[in-house]
N, C-alpha and C positions, 0 to 999 in steps of 0.2 A: 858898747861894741856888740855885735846881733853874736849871738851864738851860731854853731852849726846847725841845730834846729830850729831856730828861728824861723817861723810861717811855713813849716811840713805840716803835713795833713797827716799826723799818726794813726790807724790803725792797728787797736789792738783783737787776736782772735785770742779769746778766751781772757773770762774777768775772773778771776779764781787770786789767791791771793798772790803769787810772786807777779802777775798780770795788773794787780793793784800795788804793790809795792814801789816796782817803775812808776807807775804813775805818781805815786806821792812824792819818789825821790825826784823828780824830774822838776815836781811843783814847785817841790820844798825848795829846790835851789834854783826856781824860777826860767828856769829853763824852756816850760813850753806854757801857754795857758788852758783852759779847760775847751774854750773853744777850738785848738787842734786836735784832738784828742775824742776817737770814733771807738767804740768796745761792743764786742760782737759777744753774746752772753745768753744761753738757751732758756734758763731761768729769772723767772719774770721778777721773782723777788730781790735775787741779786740785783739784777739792772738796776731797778727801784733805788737799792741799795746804793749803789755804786754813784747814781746822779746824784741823789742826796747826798752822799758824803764828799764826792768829789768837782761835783758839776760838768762833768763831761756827758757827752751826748751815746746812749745807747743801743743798739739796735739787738733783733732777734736772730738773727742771719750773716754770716760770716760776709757772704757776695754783698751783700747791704754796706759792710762795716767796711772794705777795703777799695770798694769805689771811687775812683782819683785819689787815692793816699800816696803818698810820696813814701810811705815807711810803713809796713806793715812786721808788728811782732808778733810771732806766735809763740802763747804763753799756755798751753794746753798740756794735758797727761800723754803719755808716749800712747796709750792704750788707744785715745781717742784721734789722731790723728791724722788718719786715711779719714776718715769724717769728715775733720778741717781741712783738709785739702779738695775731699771733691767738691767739683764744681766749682773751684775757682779761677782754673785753669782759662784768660779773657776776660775775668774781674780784676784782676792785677796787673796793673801797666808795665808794660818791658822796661821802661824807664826805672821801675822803683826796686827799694830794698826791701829784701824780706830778711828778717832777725829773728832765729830761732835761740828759744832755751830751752827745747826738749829736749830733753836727755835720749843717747842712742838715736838719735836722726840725723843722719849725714846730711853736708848740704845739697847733694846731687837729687836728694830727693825732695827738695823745694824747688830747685830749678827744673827738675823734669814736669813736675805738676802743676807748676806758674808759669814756663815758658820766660821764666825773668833768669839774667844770669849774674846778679849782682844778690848775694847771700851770705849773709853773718852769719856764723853761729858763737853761742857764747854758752857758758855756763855756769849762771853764778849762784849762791845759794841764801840760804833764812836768812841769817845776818842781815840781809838786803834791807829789810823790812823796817831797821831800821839805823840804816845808811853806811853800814860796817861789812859791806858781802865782799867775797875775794868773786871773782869772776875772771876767766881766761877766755878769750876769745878767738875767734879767725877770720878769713874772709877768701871769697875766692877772686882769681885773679882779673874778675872784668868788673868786681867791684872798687870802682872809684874814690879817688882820695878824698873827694868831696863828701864820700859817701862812708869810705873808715874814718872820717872824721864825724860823723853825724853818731854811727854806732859808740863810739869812742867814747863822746860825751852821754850817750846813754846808758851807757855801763857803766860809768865813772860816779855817776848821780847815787849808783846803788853800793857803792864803796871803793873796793882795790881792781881796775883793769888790768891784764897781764895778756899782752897780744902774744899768739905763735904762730909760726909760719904753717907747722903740721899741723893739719886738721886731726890726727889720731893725738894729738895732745888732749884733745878736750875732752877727750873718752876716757885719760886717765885722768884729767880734772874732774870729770866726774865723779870718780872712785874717792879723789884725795879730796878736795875740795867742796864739791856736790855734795857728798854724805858725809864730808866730813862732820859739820855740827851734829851729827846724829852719835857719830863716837866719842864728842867731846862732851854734851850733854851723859852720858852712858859713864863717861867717869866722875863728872860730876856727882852724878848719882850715887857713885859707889864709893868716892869720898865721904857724902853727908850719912849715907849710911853709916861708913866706917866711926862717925862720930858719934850716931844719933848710939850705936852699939857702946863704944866704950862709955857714955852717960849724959852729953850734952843734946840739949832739947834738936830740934830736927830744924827749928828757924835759925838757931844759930847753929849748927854744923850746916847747913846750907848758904847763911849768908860766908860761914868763912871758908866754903867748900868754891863756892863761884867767885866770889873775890878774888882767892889764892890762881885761879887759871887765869881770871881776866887781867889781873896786876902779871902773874908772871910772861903772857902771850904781847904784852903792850911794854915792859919792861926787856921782851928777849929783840920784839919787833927794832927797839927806839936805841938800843944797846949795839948792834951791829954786828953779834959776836955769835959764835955757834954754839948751843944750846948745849953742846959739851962741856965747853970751857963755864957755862954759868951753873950749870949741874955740879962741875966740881967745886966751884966756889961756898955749893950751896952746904956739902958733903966733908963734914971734919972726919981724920982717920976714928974708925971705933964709936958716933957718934949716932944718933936717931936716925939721923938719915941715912947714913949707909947700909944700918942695920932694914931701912926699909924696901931701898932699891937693890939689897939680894936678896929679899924676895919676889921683888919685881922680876929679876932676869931668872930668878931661878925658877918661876913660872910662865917663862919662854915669852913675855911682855912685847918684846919687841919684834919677836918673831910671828905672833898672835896679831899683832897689829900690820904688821905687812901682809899677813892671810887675807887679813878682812879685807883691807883696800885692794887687792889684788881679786878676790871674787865680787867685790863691785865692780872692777871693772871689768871681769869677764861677763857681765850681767848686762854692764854698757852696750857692752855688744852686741848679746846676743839682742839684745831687746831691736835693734838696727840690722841683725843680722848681717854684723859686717866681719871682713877679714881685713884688718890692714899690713900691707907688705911692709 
């Protein structure tokens, strides 16, 4: 049975690594072959790179890269993006979709500079890379079911999709999910530290530092139940544990952790300079 992508013309602008990550997952789970698959890449060596390892066909120029493509993604840095868009405006067929995962770019600004009104945006993160990414998506409303179904399976390749009707959801996906692995790495950190400190080598306090989140995140996932209820389970009255999650709240943990995610996402925004009502 053909996939939703089956014989699209993809278009990627920018081969940098979540731009390569899509493409592996998409591979891996056979989804598209090398011959749909066009990447627009200003570096000669990456290109180089990128055929080699993947067999897709490269170009130097974005106009190059999305000519007759049925599906173009832009996988680019927010910084660089007025770039990637000029000049494309008449390389992109009004027929097709444009899929964005830059962070803070509204869709309204792919449709003003593509003249196309069929626009994903999504936002998924590292984990992608190897087939574990949480990604939240959207779409706007002349984007086709034919066409959220193409997105759909493309995002799905890279892990967990989670469609919202609001477009300002992804901005706070961004914050919680986007930079998430950047927090969760950051306590890892400070777990194997806490180990390597009281005297266990730093390979083992790391390997039982990443275990212990990835056993407990796939364990809270497959359990169904709120991470309260398995906290208390975890927690005898007077016990290790307890004694170590009041110092957790007693250094405002939770509160610390809504900060952060909350100035990512005001950072979301500004980077878009958006206001949503």
């Amino acid at each position: 049975m053909a996939g939703a992508l089956d014989g699209l013309g993809i278009a990627f602008v920018g081969g940098g690594v979540m731009g390569e990550a899509i493409i592996r997952g998409l591979m891996g789970r056979e989804l598209v072959n090398p011959e749909q698959i066009t990447v627009s890449e200003p570096v000669a060596a990456r290109r180089a790179a990128l055929e080699e390892a993947l067999g897709v066909r490269t170009v130097a120029t974005n106009p190059e890269a999305v000519a007759g493509a049925d599906l173009v993604v832009f996988a680019v840095k927010p910084q660089v993006l007025d770039t990637a868009l000029d000049g494309l405006r008449g390389s992109v067929s009004s027929d097709a979709l444009a899929l964005s995962i830059v962070a803070g770019a509204p869709m309204s600004r792919f449709a003003d500079a593509l003249g196309t009104a069929a626009v994903v945006r999504a936002m998924p993160n590292t984990p992608a890379q190897i087939g574990q990414g949480a990604s939240l998506w959207t779409a706007t409303p002349e984007t086709s079911e034919a066409q959220r179904a193409q997105a759909a399976e493309l995002i799905e390749a890279l892990g967990v999709g989670v469609y919202a009707e609001n477009e300002a959801h992804v901005d706070m996906a961004t914050a919680l999910s986007g930079s998430g692995p950047a927090y969760v790495f950051l306590f890892i950190e400070a777990l194997t530290d806490a180990g390597v400190q009281m005297g266990l080598t730093r390979d083992v306090a790391a390997t039982l530092a990443s275990q212990t989140v990835l056993g407990s995140a796939l364990y809270a996932r497959e359990s169904g139940e709120h991470p309260a209820i398995l906290r208390n389970r975890v927690t005898s009255p007077g016990g290790t544990t307890a004694a170590a999650l009041y110092e957790l709240e007693r250094g405002g943990f939770r509160g610390l952790c809504a900060e952060a995610v909350m100035a990512a996402y005001q950072r979301a925004l500004d980077l878009g300079d958006i206001t949503w009502q």
